[in-house]
N, C-alpha and C positions, 0 to 999 in steps of 0.2 A: 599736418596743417601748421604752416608757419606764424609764427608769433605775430599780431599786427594791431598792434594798440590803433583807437580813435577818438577824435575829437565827437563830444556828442553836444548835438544842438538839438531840443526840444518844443516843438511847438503843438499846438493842438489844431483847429480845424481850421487850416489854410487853402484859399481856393487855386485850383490844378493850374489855372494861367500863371498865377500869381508868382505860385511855386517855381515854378518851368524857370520862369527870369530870375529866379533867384538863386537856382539851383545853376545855371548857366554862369551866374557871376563866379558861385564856389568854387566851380572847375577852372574857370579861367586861372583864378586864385588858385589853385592846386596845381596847376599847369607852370606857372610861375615861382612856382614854391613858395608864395604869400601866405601860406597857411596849412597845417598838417592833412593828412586823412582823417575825414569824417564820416559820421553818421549820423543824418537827419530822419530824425524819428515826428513824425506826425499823421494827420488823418485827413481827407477831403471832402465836400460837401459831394453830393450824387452826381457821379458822373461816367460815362465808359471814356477806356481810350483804346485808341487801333494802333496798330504795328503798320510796317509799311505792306505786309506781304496778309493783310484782314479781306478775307471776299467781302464782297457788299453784301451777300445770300447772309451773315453770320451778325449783321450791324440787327441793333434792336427796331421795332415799331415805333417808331417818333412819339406816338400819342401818350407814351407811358414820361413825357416831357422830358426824359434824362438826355443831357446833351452829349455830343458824341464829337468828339477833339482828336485826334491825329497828333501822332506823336513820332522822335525818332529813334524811340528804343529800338530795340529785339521782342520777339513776338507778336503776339495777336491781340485779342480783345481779352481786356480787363475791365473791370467794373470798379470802381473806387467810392465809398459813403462813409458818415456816420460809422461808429463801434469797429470799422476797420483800422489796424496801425500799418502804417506805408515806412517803409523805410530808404530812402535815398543813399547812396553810396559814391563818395569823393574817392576813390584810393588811385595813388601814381600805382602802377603793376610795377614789379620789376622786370628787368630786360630777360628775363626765362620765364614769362609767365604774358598768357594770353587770356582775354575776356572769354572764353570758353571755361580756361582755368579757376579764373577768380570767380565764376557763377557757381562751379563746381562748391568751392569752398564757401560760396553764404549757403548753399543749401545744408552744407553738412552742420553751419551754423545756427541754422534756427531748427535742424530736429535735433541737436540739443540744448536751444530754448525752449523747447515744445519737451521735450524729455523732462525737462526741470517744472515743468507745467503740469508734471503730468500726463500728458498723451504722446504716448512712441510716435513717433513718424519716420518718414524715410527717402529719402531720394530715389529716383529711378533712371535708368540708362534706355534711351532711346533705339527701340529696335529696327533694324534698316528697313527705309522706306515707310516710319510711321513717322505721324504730327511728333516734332520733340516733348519730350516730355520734361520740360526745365521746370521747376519747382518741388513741393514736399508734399506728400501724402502720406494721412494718418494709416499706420500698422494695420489696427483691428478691423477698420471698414473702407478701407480700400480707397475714402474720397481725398480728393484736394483740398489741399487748407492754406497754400502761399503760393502764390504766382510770382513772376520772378520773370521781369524784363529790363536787360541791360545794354549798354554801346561803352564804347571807348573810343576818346580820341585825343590823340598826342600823346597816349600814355597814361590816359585819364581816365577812371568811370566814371560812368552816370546813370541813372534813374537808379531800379533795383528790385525791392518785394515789397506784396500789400500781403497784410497776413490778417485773414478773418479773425475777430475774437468776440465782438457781441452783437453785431449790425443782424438788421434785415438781410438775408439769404435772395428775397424772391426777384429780385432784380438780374441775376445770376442768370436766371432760368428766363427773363426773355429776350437771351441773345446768345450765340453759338461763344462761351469761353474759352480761351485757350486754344482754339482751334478744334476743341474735339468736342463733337455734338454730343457725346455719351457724357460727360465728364460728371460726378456729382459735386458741386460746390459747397463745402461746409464749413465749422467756424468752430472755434475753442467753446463757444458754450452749447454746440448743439457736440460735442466730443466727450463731454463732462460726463462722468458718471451724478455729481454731486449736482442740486441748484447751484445757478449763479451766484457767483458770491459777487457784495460790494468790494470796486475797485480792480475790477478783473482789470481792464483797461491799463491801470498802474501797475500791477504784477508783470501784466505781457512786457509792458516797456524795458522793466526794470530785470527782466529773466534776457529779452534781446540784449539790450544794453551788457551785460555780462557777459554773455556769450561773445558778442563782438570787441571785447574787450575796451567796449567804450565808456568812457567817463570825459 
């Protein structure tokens, strides 16, 4: 994994429209070389987003009020709230390296933020003919713990990973995630052998932020 230092910008709970325009200024500015690679670490208020390639069979029940926003990452449905940390991704790629590539390398970087955490995880390779399986699953129990939806253009990333760490769970379960109807969704504090500790939330930030070499 190559060396890739980042710019880190911190904010706490910003809402998903808001973000989007602000994250689009980044890239422009990263596109232009106005400003390094970064990594914007923050959280969003209750919301799913869909990929372009989401069936409508896999969208949640309206009644449970969470609104449902369209987006133009890579993948499927995601779910974004409270006690989750989202992480956003500016990096120019270099000319040997494709958005395939660069997903590859944050998964292997947050199982070991999650290593440092604590809980083994692991990346997994997609077997022909099945829903991709892009993101991180913990070791000992088999579930999901970071979704991971990305694009690139001009050379640019964008969006990236929401990684569970102390939110409500059941939101998860009333809509098809990730594309795979089985999937189980879990989080850093249902992963814990130990109670929650105050400040998990800061820990997560500050174990990602290391790993991504960002300050």
């Amino acid at each position: 994994m190559r060396q890739r230092p980042l710019s880190l910008i911190q904010d706490d709970l910003v809402d998903y429209e808001k973000a989007m325009e602000q994250m689009t200024e980044l890239v422009g500015r990263r596109q232009r070389d106005e400003r390094p690679d970064t990594l914007w670490l923050l959280s969003h208020p209750q919301v799913y987003t869909i990929g372009r390639r989401t069936p409508e069979r896999h969208l949640p029940d309206p009644s449970h009020g969470i609104p449902v926003v369209s987006t133009g990452r890579g993948g499927q449905l995601t779910y974004h709230g409270p006690g989750q940390l989202v992480g956003y991704l500016i990096v120019k790629l270099g000319e040997d390296e494709g958005i395939v590539d660069y997903v590859r390398e944050v998964e292997l970087r947050l199982v070991r933020a999650l290593g440092a955490l604590g809980i083994p995880a692991e990346r997994r390779d997609t077997p022909p003919g099945s829903e991709l399986l892009t993101g991180v699953w913990t070791t000992e129990t088999g579930r999901k713990i970071v979704s991971i939806g990305m694009r690139q253009s001009r050379g640019v990333t964008s969006h990236g990973f929401a990684l569970n760490v102390e939110g409500d769970l059941t939101p998860w379960n009333w809509a098809v995630a990730c594309g795979m109807p089985e999937v189980d969704m879990t989080s850093l504090n249902r992963e814990s052998r130990t109670s929650p500790a105050t400040g998990a939330m800061d820990r997560v930030r500050a174990a990602v932020a290391e790993a991504f070499e960002a300050a």
